[in-house]
C-alpha positions in Angstrom: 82.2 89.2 101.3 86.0 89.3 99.6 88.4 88.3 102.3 91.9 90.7 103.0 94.4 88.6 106.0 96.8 91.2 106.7 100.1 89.5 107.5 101.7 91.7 110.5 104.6 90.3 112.1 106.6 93.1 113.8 102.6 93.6 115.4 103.0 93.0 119.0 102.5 96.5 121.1 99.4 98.8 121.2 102.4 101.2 119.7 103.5 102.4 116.8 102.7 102.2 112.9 101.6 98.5 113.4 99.4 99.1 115.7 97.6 102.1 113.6 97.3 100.1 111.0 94.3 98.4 112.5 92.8 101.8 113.0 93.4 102.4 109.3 91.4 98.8 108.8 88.7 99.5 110.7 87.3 101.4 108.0 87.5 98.7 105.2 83.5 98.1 105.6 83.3 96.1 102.3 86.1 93.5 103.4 86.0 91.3 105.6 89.7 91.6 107.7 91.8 89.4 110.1 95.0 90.1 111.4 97.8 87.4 111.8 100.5 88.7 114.3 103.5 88.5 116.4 102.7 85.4 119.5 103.8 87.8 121.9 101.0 90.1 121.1 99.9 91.8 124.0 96.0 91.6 125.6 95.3 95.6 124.8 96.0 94.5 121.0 94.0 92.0 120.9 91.0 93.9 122.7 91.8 96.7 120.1 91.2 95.1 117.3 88.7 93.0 118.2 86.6 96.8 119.7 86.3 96.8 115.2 85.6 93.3 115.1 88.7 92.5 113.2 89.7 89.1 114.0 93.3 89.0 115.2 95.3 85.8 115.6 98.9 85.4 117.2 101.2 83.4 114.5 104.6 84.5 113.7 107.5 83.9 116.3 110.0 85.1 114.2 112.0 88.5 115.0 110.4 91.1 112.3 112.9 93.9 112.9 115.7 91.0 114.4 118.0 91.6 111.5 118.4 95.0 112.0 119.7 94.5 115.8 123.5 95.6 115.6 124.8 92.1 116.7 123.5 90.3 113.9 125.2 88.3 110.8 125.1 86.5 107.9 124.3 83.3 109.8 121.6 85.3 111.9 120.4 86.9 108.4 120.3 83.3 107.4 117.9 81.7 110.5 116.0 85.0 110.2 115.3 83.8 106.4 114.5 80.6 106.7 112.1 80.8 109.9 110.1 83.8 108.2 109.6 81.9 104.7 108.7 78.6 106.7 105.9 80.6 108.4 105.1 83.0 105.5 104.5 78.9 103.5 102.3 77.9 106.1 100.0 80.8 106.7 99.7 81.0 102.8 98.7 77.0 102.6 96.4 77.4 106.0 94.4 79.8 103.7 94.9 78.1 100.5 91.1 77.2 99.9 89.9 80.6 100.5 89.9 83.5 97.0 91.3 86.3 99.5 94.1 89.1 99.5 97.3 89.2 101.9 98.3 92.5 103.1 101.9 92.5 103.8 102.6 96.1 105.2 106.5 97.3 106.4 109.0 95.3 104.2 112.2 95.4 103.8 114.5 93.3 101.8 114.9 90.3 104.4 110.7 90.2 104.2 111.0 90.4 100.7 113.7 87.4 100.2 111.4 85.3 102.5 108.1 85.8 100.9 109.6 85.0 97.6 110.6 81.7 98.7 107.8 80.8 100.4 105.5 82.0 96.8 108.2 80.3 94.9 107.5 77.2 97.0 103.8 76.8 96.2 104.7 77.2 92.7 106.7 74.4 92.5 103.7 72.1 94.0 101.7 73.3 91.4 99.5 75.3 93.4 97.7 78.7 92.4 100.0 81.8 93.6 98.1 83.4 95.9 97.6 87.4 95.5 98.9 89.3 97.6 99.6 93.1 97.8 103.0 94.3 99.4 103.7 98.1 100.6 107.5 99.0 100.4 108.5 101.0 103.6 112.1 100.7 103.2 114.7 102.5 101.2 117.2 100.2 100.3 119.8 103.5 100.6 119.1 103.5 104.5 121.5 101.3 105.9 124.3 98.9 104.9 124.7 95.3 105.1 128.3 94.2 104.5 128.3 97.1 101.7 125.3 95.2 99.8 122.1 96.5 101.1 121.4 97.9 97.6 122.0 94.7 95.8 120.1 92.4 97.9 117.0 94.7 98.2 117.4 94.9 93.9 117.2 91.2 94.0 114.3 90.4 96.4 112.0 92.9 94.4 113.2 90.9 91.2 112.4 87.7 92.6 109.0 89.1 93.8 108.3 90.6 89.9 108.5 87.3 88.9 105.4 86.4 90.5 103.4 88.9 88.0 99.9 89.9 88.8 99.6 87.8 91.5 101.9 90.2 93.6 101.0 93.7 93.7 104.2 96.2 95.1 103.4 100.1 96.0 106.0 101.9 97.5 105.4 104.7 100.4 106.9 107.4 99.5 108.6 108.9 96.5 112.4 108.3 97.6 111.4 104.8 97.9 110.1 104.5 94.3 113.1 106.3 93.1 115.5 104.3 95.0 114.3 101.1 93.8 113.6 102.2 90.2 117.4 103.4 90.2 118.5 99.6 91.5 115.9 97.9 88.8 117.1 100.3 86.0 113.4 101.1 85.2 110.6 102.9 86.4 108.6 100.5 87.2 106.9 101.8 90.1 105.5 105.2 89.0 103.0 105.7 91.9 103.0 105.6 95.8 100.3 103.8 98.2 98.3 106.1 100.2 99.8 106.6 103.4 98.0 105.2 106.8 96.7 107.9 107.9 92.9 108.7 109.2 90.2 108.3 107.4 88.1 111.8 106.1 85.1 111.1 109.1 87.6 111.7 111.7 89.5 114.4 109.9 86.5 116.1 109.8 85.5 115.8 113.6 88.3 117.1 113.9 88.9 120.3 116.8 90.2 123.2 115.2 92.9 125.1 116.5 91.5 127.3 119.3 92.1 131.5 119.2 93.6 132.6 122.5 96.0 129.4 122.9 98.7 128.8 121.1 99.5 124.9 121.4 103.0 123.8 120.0 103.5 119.6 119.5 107.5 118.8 121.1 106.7 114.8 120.3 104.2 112.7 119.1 104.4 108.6 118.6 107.0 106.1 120.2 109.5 107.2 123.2 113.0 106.2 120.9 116.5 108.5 121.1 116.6 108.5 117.7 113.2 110.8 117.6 114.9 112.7 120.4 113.0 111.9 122.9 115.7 112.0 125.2 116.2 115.8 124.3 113.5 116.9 125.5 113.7 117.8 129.0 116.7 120.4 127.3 114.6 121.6 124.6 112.0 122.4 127.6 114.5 123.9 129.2 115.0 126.5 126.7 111.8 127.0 125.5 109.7 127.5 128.8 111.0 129.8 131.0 110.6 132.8 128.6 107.4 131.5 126.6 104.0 133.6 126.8 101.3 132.8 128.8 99.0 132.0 125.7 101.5 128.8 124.3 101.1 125.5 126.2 103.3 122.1 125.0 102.1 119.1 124.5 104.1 116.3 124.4 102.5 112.5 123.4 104.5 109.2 123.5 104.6 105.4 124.4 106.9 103.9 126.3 107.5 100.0 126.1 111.8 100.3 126.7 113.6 99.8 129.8 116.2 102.1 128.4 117.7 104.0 131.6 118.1 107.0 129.1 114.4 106.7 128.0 113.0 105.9 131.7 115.1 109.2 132.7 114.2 111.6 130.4 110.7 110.4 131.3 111.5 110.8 134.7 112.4 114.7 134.3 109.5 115.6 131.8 106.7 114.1 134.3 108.6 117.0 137.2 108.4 119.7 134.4 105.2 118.8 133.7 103.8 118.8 137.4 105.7 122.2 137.8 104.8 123.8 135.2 101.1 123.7 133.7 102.1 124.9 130.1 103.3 121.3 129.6 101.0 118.8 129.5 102.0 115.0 128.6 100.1 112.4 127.1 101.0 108.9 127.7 99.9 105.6 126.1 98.8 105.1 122.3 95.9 107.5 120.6 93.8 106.5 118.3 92.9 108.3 114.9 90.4 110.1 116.0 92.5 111.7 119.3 95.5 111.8 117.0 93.4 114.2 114.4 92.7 116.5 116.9 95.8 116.8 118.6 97.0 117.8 114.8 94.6 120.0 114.1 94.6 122.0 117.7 98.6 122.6 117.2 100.1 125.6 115.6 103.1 123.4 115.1 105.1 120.6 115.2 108.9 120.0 116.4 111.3 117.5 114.7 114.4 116.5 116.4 114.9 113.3 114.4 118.5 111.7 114.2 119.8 113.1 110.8 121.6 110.1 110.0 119.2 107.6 111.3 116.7 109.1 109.3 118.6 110.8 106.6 117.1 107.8 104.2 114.0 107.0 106.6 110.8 107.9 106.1 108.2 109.0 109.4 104.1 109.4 109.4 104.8 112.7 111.6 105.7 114.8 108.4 102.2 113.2 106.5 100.2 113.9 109.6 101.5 117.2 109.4 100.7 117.5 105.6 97.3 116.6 105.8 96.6 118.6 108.8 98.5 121.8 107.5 100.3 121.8 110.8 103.4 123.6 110.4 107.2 122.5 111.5 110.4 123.3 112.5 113.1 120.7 112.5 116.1 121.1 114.1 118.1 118.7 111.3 118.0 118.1 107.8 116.8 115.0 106.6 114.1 112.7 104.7 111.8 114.6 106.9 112.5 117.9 105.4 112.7 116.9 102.3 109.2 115.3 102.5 107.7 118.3 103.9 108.9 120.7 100.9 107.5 118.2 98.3 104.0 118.2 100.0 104.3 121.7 99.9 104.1 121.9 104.1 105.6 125.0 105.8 109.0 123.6 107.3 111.6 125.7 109.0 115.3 124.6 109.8 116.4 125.7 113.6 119.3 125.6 115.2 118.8 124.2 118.8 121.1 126.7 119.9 118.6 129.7 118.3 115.3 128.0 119.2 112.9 130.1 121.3 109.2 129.6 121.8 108.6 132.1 119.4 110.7 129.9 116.5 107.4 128.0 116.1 104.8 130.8 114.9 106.5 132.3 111.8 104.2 134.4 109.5 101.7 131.8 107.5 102.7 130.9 104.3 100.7 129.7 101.0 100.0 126.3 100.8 100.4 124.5 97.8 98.9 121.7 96.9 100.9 119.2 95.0 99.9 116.2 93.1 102.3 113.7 94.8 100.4 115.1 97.8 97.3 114.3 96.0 98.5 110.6 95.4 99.6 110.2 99.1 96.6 111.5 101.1 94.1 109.7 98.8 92.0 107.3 101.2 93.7 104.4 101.9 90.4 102.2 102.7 89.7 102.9 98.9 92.6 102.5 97.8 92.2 99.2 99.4 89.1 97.7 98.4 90.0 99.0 94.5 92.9 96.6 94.7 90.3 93.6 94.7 
């Protein structure tokens, strides 16, 4: 059985995109998978992934998302570097022996920089380049780094092109590709990975949404300010008092911070919730199958992302919502919107100031069906195994 070691080193929570990855892994049947992740995974991880019998072992000390923290600088960018290619060289010679596939999933251009050294590296002792396949998550026009973000994300996908067919790059979503193909000059990367999202056996267990209840979805995913989770217990304030009896809230999250602003806002939505039994809050992570039905029971989803956080960011809320035909209202313009008119999903611009309980059941529209929607919902386990 072909081998694929998925190289994960922001994995260290059940929480989050890193940790549904391995939901998205446990339906690659035809390949056999192991995991190689942050060492200060935690137990539940662990006991996750091994519940698919995916092997998953705790490697990388280095800081995955450390170069974004606020207080960093060129001589942190520079440790960063250096301890993620030394660790990147040594996982890549541990499994030197082996004909297998690396999965590296989330990159930005610091992830980039350092696998290209470490590749570089065995090329120079004259060892085979191993193959590896590498999903672009980052625009390079979402933040900036002493005014050169652009360059230095130009340069790292260079140095990775280099490599040839031994490295395989698929960006995630189309302002990605565009991005980068504006920095390169070219358009080299023409298509998009599938996104991560659940595979067709659990869409199609899936619970309808019922007749008689109209459930909208205030949050979904990771308890961070910049989603607005902090905003909720206003937004709650706005829309409950006058809502119908037939429309009940749900509101899902995890919660790893110590943030006082986080840990209060959850404070005040577990009193609304035991007030009021139109909201009901779901804490910890879901899996796919949970997280399909919670899509496919909602008559919509709210967005009340940072617009300038995630002007240039992309989020798995708007894809869920695609490929459930869940429709949303945003209270901002960003990538989100944008996203949602190009997969042809119903999206509606609210100010919070006008937003009612009845903002979220508008008239249904046509759906249309686009092709980049085509290309991004495609199975991902497929799309997978084809790469071998």
């Amino acid at each position: 059985m072909k081998e694929l070691i998925v190289v994960d080193a922001g994995l260290a929570t059940l929480s989050g995109h890193h940790a549904a990855v391995i939901d998205k892994l446990a339906a690659v049947r035809q390949l056999k998978v192991c995991i190689y992740s942050h060492v200060s995974v935690n137990s539940d991880v662990i006991e996750h992934a091994d519940s698919y019998g995916i092997e998953l072992h705790p490697y990388f000390e280095t800081e995955f998302y450390g170069y974004l923290s606020s207080n960093e600088n060129r001589v942190g960018f520079s440790k960063t570097l250096k301890l993620l290619a030394t660790e990147y060289i040594n996982l890549l010679t541990l499994h030197r022996e082996k004909e297998a596939r690396y999965l590296f999933h989330t990159m930005d251009w610091i992830h980039l920089w350092a696998l290209s050294l470490a590749l570089e590296l065995i090329q120079r002792k004259k060892h085979q380049v191993p193959s590896v396949i590498v999903l672009l998550m980052f625009n390079p026009l979402s933040k900036a780094l002493y005014g050169a973000s652009r360059t230095l994300y130009a340069s790292a996908v260079k140095l990775m092109l280099k490599f040839g067919k031994s490295v395989s790059m698929w960006p995630s979503d189309f302002e990605v590709a565009q991005a980068i193909n504006l920095l390169l000059g070219s358009n080299i990367f023409a298509q998009v990975h599938p996104c991560l999202l659940p595979f067709e056996q659990q869409v199609c267990n899936a619970e309808s949404r019922k007749r008689g209840i109209r459930q909208v979805l205030l949050y979904c995913g990771d308890a961070k300010g910049s989603k607005g989770f902090t905003e909720l217990p206003e937004i709650l304030g706005k829309v409950l008092p006058n809502s119908n009896d037939d429309i009940r809230f749900v509101i899902q999250y995890t919660n790893e911070s110590l943030d006082p602003k986080l840990l209060k806002a959850e404070a005040l939505l577990e009193h609304i919730a035991y007030k009021s039994d139109k909201l009901k809050l779901i804490k910890g992570y879901m899996s796919d199958a949970r997280l399909a039905k919670l899509y496919k029971a909602s008559h919509a989803l709210l967005v009340n992302y940072c617009p300038l956080v995630y002007q240039y960011k992309s989020s798995g809320m708007v894809w869920l919502a695609a490929k459930y035909n869940t429709p949303i209202v945003s209270l901002s313009e960003s990538w989100l919107t944008r996203e949602a008119h190009r997969l042809g999903v119903a999206c509606d611009v609210v100010a919070l100031d006008s937003l009612t309980s009845e903002s979220f059941f508008e008239e249904p529209r046509e759906r249309k069906v686009t092709t980049y929607y085509q290309e991004l919902m495609a199975s991902f386990d497929s799309w997978l195994c084809n790469q071998f």
